[in-house]
Every structure is written in C-alpha cells, then in structure tokens.
C-alpha positions, 0 to 999 in steps of 0.5 A: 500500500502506497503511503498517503501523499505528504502535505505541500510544506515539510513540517520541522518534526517530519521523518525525512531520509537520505538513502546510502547507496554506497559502503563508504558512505556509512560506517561498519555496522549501520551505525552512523552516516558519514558526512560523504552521504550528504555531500553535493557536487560543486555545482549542485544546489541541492541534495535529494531526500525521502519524506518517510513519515507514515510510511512503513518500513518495507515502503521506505526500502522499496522507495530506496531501491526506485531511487536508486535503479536509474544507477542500478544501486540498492539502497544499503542504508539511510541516514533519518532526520528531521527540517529541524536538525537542517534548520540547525546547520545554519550559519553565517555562510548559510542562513538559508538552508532548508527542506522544501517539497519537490515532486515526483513523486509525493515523497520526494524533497531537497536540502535547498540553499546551499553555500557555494564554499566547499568549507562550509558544505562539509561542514554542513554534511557533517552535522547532518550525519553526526545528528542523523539516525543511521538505518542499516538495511537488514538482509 
C-alpha cells in the first residue's frame, strides 16, 4: 500500500531520509552516516531526500531501491532526520538552508540553499550525519 501523499510544506518534526547507496558512505555496522552521504557536487544546489513519515518500513526500502535503479544501486542504508536538525546547520555562510517539497513523486524533497564554499558544505554534511539516525538495511 502506497503511503498517503505528504502535505505541500515539510513540517520541522517530519521523518525525512537520505538513502546510502554506497559502503563508504556509512560506517561498519549501520551505525552512523558519514558526512560523504550528504555531500553535493560543486555545482549542485541541492541534495535529494525521502519524506518517510507514515510510511512503513518495507515502503521506505522499496522507495530506496526506485531511487536508486536509474544507477542500478540498492539502497544499503539511510541516514533519518528531521527540517529541524537542517534548520540547525545554519550559519553565517548559510542562513538559508532548508527542506522544501519537490515532486515526483509525493515523497520526494531537497536540502535547498546551499553555500557555494566547499568549507562550509562539509561542514554542513557533517552535522547532518553526526545528528542523523543511521538505518542499516537488514538482509
């Protein structure tokens, strides 16, 4: 069963996802994201994301593997968070950090806003995973 489209605006407490395609990008065992799952080419302005909230473990997965099917990967894990913990990486290179919906399909969104300083991405990249829930995928 597909979950319920989400709302037009993503609330601060809403469960969002990062998926991790790559074992380099999460630490041994699933327990925490490495900042590298956040991380944006120098020339992009956003970073892909899942709105997760009521939707059921197995939705979240299959979401995970449409995702990442055009690159023929599988999702391995996914950092959880919330537009809180992105508001809260703000900073005086970049005030305006924020999630915003970006359809298709309904659960899709991006970290938007981001500064042009590679310094101050890492930096950014690293709060996320060090606030982020890690998710390893079981089997």
């Amino acid at each position: 069963m597909a979950a319920p489209a989400p709302s037009s605006e993503v609330s601060l407490s809403e469960p969002l996802s990062r998926f991790i395609f790559d074992r380099g990008h999460v630490k041994v065992g699933g327990s925490q994201a490495k900042w590298r799952a956040f991380y944006l080419k120098p020339t992009d302005n956003d970073v892909s994301i899942a709105r997760i909230g009521d939707m059921e473990e197995g939705a979240i997965w299959t979401l995970g593997d449409e995702t990442g099917a055009e690159r023929q990967r599988r999702a391995i894990a996914r950092a959880d968070f919330t537009r809180t913990t992105v508001q809260a990486t703000r900073s005086d290179v970049a005030p305006r950090i924020d999630v915003v919906p970006y359809p298709p399909p309904p659960s899709h969104a991006l970290i938007v806003n981001w500064p042009a300083q590679d310094e101050a991405r890492r930096s950014i990249c690293m709060v996320l995973a060090a606030e982020g829930t890690a998710v390893a995928r079981s089997a």
